[in-house]
C-alpha positions in Angstrom: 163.4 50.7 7.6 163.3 52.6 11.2 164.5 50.8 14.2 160.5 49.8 15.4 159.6 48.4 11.7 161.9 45.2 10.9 162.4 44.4 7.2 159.9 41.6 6.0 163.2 39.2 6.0 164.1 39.8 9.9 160.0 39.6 10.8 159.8 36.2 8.9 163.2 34.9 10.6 162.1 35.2 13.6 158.1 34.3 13.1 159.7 31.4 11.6 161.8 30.5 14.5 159.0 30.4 17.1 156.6 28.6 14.8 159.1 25.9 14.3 159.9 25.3 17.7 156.5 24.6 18.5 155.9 22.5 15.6 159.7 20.4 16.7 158.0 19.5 19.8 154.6 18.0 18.1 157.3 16.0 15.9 159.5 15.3 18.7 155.7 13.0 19.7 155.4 10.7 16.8 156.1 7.2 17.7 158.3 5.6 15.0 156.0 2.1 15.8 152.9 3.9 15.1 154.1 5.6 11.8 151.9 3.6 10.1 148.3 4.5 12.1 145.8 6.3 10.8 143.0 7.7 12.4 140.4 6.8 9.1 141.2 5.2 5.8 141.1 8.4 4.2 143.5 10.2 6.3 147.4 10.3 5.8 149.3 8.0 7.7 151.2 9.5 10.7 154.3 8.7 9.6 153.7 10.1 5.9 152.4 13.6 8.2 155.4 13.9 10.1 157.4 13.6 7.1 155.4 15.8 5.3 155.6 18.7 8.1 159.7 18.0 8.0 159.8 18.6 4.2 157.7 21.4 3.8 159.9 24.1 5.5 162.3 23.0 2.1 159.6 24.8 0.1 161.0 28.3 1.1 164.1 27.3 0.9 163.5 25.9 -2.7 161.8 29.2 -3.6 164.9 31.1 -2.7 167.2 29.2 -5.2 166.1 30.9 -8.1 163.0 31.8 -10.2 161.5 28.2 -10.6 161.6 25.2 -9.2 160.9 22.2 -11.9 159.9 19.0 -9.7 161.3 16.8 -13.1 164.8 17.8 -12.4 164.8 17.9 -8.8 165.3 15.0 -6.8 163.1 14.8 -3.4 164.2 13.2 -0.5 163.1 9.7 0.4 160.3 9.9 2.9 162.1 9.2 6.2 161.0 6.0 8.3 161.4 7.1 12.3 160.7 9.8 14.7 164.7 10.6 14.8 165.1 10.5 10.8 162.1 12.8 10.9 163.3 15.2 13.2 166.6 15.1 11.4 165.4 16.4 8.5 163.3 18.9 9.9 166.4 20.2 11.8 168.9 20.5 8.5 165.3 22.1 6.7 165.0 24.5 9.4 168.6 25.7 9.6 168.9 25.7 5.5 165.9 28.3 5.5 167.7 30.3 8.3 170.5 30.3 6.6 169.0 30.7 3.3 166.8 34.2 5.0 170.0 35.2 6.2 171.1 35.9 2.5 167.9 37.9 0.6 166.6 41.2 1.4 163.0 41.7 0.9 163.2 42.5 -2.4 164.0 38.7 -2.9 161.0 37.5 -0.7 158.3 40.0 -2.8 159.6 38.3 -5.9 157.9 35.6 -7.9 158.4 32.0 -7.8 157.0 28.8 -9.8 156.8 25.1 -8.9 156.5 23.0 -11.8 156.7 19.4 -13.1 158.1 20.0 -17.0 155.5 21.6 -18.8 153.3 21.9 -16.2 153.3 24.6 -13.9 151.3 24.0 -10.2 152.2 27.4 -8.9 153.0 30.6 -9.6 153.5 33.3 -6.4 155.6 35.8 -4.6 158.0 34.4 -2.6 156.4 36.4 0.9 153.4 33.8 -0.1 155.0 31.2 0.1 156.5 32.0 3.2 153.0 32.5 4.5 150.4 30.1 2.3 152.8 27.3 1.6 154.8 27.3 4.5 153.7 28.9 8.1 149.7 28.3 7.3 150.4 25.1 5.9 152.6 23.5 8.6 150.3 25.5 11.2 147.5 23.2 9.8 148.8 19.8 9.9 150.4 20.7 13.3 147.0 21.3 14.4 146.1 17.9 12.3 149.4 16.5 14.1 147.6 16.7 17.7 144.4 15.5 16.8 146.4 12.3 15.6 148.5 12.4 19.1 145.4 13.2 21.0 143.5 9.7 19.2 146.8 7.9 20.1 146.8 9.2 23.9 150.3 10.5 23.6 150.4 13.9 25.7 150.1 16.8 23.2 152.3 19.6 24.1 151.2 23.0 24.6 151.3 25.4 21.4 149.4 28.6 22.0 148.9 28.3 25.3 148.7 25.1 27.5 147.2 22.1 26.3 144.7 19.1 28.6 149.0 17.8 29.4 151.1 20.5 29.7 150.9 24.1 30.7 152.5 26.7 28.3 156.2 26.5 28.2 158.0 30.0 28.4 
């Protein structure tokens, strides 16, 4: 690679980095008390979104260990009960992925991973897709889904792409 074209590893890194700070302050939001509200019976419970968002950086991570990942021999974390439990796992999460990105070239990331249960296999895909489907778009939508939920609860939703009816942009 030349010095103006970063290898797919170092682009993700740092994408990553900025996407997760944003999403950290969203988190950061989420009154333990309220983890059980929900704006309409079939929507997910605050609580179970927030831990949702915290667990799903893990998929990368998971996707890095090896070729597969089989859900029948892997034991998931309990989902966590308060805003600091919450943002505790999303803080281990986010520096095992750094950590974990620090380690692969991009010959890694272009590889393919599965997730499966046994037999059953839900995914097969490179490991750049799951960077990008699984993980960034994925968290980028409930984040969004995140301060609609804050919004309904009138807790001040911070800004994200630029400022937000509370808060300007933070630089």
């Amino acid at each position: 690679m030349t010095d103006s074209q970063p290898t797919l590893q170092a682009a993700l890194s740092q994408e990553l980095k900025h996407e997760l700070k944003l999403t950290r302050r969203l988190l950061e939001r989420v009154p333990t008390e309220q983890f059980s509200w929900q704006p309409h019976p079939k929507s997910m419970k605050i609580g179970t979104l927030a831990s949702h968002m915290a667990n799903l950086v893990g998929y990368l991570e998971m996707s890095m260990a090896g070729p597969e990942t089989d859900l029948a021999s892997t034991k998931m974390p309990d989902s966590p009960t308060s805003t600091d439990e919450v943002l505790r796992r999303f803080d281990v999460n986010s520096e095992n992925i750094h950590k974990a990105l620090e380690q692969i070239d991009d010959a890694m990331l272009q590889g393919v991973w599965s997730l499966r249960r046994g037999e059953q296999v839900f995914m097969t895909m490179p490991r750049t897709a799951v960077a990008r489907t699984l993980v960034l778009n994925h968290l980028i939508h409930h984040r969004g889904q995140l301060s609609v939920y804050l919004r309904l609860l009138d807790i001040p939703v911070p800004a994200i792409y630029g400022g937000s009816a509370d808060e300007a942009p933070q630089r």
